[in-house]
C-alpha positions in Angstrom: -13.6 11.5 5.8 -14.9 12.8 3.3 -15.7 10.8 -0.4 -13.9 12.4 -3.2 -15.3 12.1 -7.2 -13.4 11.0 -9.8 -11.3 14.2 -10.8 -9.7 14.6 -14.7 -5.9 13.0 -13.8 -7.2 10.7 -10.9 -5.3 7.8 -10.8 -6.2 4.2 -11.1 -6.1 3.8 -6.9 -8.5 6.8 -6.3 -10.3 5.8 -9.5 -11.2 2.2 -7.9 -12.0 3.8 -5.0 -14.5 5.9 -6.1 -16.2 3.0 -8.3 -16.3 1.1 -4.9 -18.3 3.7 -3.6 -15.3 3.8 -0.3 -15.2 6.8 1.8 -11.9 8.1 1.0 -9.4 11.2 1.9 -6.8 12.2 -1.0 -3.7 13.7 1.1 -0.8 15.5 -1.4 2.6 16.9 -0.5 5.5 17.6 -2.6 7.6 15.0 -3.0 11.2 15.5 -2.5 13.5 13.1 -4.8 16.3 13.4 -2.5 14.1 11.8 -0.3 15.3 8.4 1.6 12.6 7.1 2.4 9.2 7.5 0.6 6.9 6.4 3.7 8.3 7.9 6.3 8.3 11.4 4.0 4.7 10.8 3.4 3.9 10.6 7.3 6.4 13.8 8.2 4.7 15.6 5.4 1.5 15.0 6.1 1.9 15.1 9.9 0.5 11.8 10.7 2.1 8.8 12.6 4.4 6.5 10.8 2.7 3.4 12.4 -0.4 5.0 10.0 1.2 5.1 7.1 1.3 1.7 5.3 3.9 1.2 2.3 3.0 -1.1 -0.1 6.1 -3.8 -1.2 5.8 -6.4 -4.0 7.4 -9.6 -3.1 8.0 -13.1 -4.6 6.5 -16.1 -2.7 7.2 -19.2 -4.3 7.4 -17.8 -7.9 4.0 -15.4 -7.8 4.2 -11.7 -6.8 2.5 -11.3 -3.7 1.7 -7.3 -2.4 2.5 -6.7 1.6 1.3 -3.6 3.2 3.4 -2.7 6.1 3.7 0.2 8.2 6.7 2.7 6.6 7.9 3.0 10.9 9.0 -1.1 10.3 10.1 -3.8 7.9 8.8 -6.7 6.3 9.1 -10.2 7.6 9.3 -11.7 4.6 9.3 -15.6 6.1 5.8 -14.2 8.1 5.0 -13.4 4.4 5.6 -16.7 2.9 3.5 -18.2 5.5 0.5 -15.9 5.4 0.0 -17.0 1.9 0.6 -20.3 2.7 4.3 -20.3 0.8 7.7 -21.7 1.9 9.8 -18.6 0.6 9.9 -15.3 0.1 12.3 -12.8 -1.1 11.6 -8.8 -2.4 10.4 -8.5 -6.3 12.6 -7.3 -8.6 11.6 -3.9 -9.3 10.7 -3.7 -12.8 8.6 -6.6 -12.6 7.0 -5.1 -9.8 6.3 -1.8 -11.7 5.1 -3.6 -15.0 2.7 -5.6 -12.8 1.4 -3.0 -10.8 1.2 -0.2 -13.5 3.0 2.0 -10.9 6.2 3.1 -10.5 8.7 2.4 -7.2 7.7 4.7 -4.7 4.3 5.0 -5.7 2.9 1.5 -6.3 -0.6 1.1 -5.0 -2.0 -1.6 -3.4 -5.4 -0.8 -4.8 -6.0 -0.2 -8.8 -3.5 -2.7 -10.1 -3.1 -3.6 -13.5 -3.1 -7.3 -12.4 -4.9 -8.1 -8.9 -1.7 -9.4 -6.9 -2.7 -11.6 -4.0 -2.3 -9.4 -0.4 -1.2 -9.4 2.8 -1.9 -6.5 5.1 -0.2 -6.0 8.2 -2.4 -6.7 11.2 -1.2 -3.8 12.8 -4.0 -2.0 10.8 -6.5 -3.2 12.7 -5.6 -0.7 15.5 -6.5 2.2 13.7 -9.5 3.8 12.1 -8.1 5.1 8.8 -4.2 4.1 6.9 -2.6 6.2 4.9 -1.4 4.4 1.6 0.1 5.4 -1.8 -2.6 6.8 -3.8 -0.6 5.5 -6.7 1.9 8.5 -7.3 4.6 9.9 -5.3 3.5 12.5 -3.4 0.2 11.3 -2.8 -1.6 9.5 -0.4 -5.2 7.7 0.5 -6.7 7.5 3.2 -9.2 5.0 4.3 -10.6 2.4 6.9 -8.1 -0.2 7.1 -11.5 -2.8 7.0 -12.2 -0.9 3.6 -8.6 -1.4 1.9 -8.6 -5.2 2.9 -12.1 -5.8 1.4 -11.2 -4.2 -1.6 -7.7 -6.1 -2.3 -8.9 -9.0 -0.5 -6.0 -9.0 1.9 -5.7 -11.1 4.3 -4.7 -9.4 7.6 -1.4 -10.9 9.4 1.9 -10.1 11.2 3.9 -9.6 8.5 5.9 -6.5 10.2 8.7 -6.3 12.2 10.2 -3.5 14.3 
């Protein structure tokens, strides 16, 4: 993989990536709005396997918004959320909160280059492959990086927080 420089229009994801000095791949494909699902359209478009391609979901554990990275080929176990983090209950974010946390909009949401560091939990699935594909903070583009990389620089922790 190659590391990119910051380029004029970067966004805040690649941006933190390349102030992190992380070895990085920027992937882009046009997005399709009819789309039904933006993961698995990301790993068709850029011809990679959907159990590489992580989507990034912003939940609510116990009253504080919690990130969960998750392969797009699965769902999240939101009660194996709750207790990564130590919490008794979970349940999916309501969207504009999640967008006006994040600074990103559904579909595109990041889990690196937040506007306010959410706490994260990173599918241990991850582990099994050299480089992820996530959002690079926009639809129609994707990051690519060592799964060891994006967990350092979220401070994830790594657990089975997928299902199917």
């Amino acid at each position: 993989m190659a590391k990119k420089a910051r380029k004029p229009g970067g966004t805040p994801a690649t941006v933190a990536l390349t102030a992190a000095g992380t070895e990085f791949t920027v992937h882009a494909y046009e997005h399709d709005p009819e789309s039904a699902s933006y993961g698995e359209e990301a790993a068709e478009a850029l011809g990679v396997s959907p159990d590489r391609v992580f989507k990034t979901l912003v939940a609510d554990v116990d009253g504080e918004l919690t990130v969960a990275v998750v392969p797009v080929a699965g769902r999240l176990d939101l009660k194996a959320l709750a207790t990564a983090v130590g919490g008794k209950r979970a349940a999916m974010a309501d969207p504009a909160a999640a967008e006006r946390t994040t600074g990103y909009v559904r579909g595109g949401i990041s889990p690196l280059g937040q506007r306010k560091r959410l706490r994260t939990v990173l599918d241990d699935s991850a582990a099994a492959h050299p480089t992820i594909c996530v959002s690079a903070g926009r639809r129609g583009l994707e990051v690519e990086l060592s799964p060891s990389d994006l967990a350092a620089l979220t401070s994830a922790v790594l657990a089975p927080i997928g299902r199917g």
